[in-house]
Residue, then its C-alpha position, 0 to 999 in steps of 0.5 A: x478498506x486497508x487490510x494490515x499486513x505486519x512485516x518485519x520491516x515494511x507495512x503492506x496493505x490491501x486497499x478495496x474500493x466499494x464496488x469490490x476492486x482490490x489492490x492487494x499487499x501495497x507497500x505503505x510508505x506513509x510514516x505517520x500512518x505506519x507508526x500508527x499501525x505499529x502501536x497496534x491501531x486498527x485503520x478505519x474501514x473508510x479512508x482517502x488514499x493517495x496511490x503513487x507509483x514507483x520507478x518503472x522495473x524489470x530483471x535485466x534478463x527479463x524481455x518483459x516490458x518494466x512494471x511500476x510498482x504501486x505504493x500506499x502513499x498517503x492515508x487520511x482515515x474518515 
């Protein structure tokens, strides 16, 4: 299932898997689908999702081990 979160200049959603995992407010990078959701489309509640990870980041100051942020790639609703 993909929640849709409306921002000003990025699409966020959460995607649940069926036995109750959450990844909560992933940035969509799937153009296709966000114009989609811009017009006012509700996603289905089952879709193939491809989840891609974006380069690992931390703040210069930080002594934390870098974290690789998770995108919603690609979304192919069923």
């Amino acid at each position: 299932m993909i929640v849709w979160y409306e921002r000003k200049t990025e699409g966020r959603g959460t995607l649940e898997t069926a036995n109750g995992c959450k990844l909560e407010k992933a940035k969509i990078t799937d153009p296709v689908f966000l114009k989609k959701l811009e017009s006012g489309h509700q996603p289905a509640s089952n879709c193939l999702v491809t989840v891609s990870l974006g380069i690992p980041w931390a703040p210069s100051d930080s002594e934390d081990e870098p974290l690789c942020w998770k995108l919603i790639a690609g979304v192919i609703e069923l």
